[in-house]
MIDOSE-1310 file (N, C-alpha, C; in nm, 2 decimals, decimal comma, always signed):
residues 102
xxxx	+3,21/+5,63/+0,99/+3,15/+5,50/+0,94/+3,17/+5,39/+1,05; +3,30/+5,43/+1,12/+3,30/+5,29/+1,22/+3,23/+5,33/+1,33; +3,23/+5,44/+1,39/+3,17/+5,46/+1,49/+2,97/+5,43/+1,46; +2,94/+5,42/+1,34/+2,80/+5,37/+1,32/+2,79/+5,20/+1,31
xxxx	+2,89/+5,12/+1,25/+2,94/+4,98/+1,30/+2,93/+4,98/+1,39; +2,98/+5,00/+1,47/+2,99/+4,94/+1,59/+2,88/+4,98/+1,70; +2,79/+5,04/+1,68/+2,70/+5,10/+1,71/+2,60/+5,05/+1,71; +2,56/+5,02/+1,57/+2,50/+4,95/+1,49/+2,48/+4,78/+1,57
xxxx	+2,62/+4,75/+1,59/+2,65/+4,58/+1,59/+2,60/+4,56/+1,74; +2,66/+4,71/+1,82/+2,61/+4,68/+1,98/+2,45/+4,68/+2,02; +2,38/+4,73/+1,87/+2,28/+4,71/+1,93/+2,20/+4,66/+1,87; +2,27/+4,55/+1,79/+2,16/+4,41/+1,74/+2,21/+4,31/+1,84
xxxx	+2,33/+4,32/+1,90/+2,37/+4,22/+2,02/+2,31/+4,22/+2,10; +2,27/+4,35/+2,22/+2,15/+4,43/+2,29/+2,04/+4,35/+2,27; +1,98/+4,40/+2,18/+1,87/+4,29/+2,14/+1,85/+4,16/+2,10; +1,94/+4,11/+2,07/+1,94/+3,96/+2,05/+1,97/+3,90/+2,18
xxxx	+2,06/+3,96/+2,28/+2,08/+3,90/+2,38/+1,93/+3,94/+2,45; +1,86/+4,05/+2,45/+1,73/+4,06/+2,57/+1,62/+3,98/+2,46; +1,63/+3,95/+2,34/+1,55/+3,85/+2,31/+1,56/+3,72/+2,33; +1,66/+3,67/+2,39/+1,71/+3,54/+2,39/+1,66/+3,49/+2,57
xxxx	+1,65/+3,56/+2,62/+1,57/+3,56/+2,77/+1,47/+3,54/+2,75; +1,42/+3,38/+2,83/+1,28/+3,33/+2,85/+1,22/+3,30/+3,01; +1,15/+3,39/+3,03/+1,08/+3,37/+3,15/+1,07/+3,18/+3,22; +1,14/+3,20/+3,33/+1,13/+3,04/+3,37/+0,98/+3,03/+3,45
xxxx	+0,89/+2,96/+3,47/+0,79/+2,90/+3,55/+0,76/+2,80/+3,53; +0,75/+2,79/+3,69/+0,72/+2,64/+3,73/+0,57/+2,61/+3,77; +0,54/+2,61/+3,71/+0,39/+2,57/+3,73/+0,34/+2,42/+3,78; +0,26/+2,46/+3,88/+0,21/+2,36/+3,97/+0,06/+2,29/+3,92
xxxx	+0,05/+2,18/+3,92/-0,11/+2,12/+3,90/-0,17/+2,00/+3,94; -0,23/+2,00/+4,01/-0,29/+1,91/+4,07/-0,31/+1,76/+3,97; -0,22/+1,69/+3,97/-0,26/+1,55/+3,91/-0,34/+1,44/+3,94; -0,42/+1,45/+4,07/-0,55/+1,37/+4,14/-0,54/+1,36/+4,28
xxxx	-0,65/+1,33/+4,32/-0,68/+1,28/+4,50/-0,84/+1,29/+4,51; -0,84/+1,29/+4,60/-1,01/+1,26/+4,65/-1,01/+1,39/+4,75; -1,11/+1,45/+4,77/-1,19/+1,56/+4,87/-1,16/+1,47/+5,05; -1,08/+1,57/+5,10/-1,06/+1,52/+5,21/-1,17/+1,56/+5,32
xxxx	-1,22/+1,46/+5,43/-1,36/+1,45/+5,49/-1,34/+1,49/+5,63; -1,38/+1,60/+5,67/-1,35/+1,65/+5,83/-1,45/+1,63/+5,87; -1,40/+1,54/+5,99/-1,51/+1,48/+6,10/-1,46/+1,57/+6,26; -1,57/+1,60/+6,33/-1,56/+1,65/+6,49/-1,59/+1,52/+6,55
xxxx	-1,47/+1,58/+6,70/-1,52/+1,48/+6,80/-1,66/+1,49/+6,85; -1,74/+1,56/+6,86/-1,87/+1,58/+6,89/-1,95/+1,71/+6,85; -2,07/+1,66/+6,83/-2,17/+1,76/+6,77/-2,20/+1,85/+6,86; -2,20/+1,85/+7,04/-2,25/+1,98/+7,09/-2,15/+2,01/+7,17
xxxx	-2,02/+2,09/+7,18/-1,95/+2,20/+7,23/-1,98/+2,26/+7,34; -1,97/+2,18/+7,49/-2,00/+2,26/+7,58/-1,87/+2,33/+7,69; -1,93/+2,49/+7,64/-1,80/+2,57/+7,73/-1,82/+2,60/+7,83; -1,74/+2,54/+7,99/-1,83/+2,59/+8,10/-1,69/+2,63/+8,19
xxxx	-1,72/+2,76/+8,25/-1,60/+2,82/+8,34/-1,55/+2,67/+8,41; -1,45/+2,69/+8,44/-1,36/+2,62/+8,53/-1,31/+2,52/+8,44; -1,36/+2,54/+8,30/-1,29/+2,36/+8,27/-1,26/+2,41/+8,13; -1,15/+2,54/+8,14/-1,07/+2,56/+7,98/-0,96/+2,50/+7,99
xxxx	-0,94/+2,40/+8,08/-0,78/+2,28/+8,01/-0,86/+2,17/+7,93; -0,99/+2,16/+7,92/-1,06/+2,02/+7,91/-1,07/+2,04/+7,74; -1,08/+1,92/+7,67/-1,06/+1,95/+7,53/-1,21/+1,94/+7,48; -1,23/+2,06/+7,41/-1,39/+2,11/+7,40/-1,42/+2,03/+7,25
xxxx	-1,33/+2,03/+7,16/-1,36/+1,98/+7,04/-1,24/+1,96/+6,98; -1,24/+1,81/+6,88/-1,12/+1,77/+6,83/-1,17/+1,75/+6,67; -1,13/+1,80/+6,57/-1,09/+1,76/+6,42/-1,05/+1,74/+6,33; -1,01/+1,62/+6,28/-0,95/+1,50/+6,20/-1,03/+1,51/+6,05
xxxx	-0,92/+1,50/+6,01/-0,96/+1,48/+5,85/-0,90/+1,38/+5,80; -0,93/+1,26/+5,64/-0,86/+1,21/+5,56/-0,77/+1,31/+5,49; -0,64/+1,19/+5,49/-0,60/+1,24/+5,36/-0,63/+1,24/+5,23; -0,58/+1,34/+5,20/-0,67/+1,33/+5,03/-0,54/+1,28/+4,91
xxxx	-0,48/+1,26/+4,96/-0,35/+1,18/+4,87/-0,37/+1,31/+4,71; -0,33/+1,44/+4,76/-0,30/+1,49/+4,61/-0,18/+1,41/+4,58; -0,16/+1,46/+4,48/-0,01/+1,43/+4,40/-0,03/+1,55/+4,27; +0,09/+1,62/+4,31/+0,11/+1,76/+4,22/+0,23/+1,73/+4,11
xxxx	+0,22/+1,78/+4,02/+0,31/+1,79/+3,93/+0,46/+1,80/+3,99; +0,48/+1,83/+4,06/+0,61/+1,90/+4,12/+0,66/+1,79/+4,19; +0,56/+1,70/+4,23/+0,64/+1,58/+4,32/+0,56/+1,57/+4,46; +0,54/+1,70/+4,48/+0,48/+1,71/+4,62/+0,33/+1,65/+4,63
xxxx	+0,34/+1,57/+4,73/+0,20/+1,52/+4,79/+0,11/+1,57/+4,89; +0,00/+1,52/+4,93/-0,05/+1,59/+4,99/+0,01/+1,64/+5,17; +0,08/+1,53/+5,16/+0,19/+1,54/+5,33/+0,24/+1,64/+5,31; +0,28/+1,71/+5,25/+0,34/+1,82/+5,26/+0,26/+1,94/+5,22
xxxx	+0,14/+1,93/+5,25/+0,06/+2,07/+5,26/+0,01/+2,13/+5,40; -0,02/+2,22/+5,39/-0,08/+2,26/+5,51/-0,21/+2,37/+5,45; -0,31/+2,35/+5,59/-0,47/+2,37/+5,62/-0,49/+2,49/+5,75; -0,55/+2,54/+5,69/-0,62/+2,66/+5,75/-0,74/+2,65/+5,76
xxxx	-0,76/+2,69/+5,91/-0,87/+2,62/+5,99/-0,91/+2,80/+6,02; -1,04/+2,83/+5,97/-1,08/+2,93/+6,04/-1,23/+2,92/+6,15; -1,25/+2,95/+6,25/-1,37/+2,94/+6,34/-1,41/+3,05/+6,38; -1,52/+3,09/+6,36/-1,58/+3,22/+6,36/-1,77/+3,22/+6,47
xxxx	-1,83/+3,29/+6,51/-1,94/+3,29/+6,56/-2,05/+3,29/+6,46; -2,14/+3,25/+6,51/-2,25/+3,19/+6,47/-2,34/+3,35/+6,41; -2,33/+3,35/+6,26/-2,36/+3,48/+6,17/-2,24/+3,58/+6,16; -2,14/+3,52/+6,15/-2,04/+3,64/+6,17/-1,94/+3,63/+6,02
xxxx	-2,00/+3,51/+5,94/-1,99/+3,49/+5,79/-1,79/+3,47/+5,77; -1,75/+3,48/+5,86/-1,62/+3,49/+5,89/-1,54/+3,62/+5,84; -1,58/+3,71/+5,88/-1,57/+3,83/+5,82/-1,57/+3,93/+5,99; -1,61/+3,90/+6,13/-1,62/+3,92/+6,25/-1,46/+3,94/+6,27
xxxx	-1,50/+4,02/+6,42/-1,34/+4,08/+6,44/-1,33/+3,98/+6,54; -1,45/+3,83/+6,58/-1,40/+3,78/+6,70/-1,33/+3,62/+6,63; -1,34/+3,60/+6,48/-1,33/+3,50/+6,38/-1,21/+3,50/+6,46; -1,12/+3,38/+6,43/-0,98/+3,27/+6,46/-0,92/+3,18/+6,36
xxxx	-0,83/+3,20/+6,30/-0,77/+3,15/+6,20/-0,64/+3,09/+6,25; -0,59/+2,97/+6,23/-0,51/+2,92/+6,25/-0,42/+2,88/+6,11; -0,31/+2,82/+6,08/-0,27/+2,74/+5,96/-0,23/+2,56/+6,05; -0,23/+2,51/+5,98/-0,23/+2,37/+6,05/-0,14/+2,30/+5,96
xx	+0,00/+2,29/+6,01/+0,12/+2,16/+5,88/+0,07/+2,05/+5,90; +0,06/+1,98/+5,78/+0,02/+1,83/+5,78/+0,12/+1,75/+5,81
C-alpha cells in the first residue's frame, strides 16, 4: 500500500510540476512609422573599364522611425539590399545580396 502512495503522489507531483511550465514569448510588433523612401544618386549607371574605383551609384533612404514593442527603433535595424540583372527576377546566379546595419 505504501509503495502505491508514494507512487501515486510522485506522479501527481510529475504532473503538476510539467503542468505548471508556461512557454515564455516575447513577441515583437510593430507599433508605427512611415514606409521608408529609397532615392539613387542617378538614373543612368555608367560602367566603363578603367574607372572601377569611381562611385557608379549611391543609395540613401529615410528613416522610417519604427518603434516596436520591445523598445527597439528603427536605428537598430538592418536592410538587405539585393541587385540582380535586368530579367533575372532575383532568382540569377549573378544576383548580389548584401545586409546593410543602420
Amino acid at each position: 500500500m505504501k509503495k502505491i502512495n508514494i507512487k501515486l503522489i510522485s506522479f501527481f507531483i510529475l504532473v503538476a510540476w510539467l503542468a505548471s511550465c508556461k512557454k515564455q514569448e516575447n513577441k515583437v510588433y510593430v507599433e508605427g512609422g512611415t514606409a521608408p523612401v529609397v532615392t539613387a544618386s542617378t538614373a543612368a549607371v555608367s560602367l566603363v573599364a578603367g574607372q572601377e574605383s569611381r562611385e557608379a551609384i549611391k543609395f540613401s533612404w529615410t528613416n522610417p522611425n519604427y518603434v516596436f514593442t520591445t523598445g527597439i527603433n528603427s536605428l537598430d535595424v538592418s536592410y538587405k539590399f539585393e541587385l540582380d540583372t535586368v530579367g533575372g527576377n532575383f532568382s540569377s546566379s549573378n544576383k548580389y545580396t548584401t545586409v546593410i546595419p543602420r
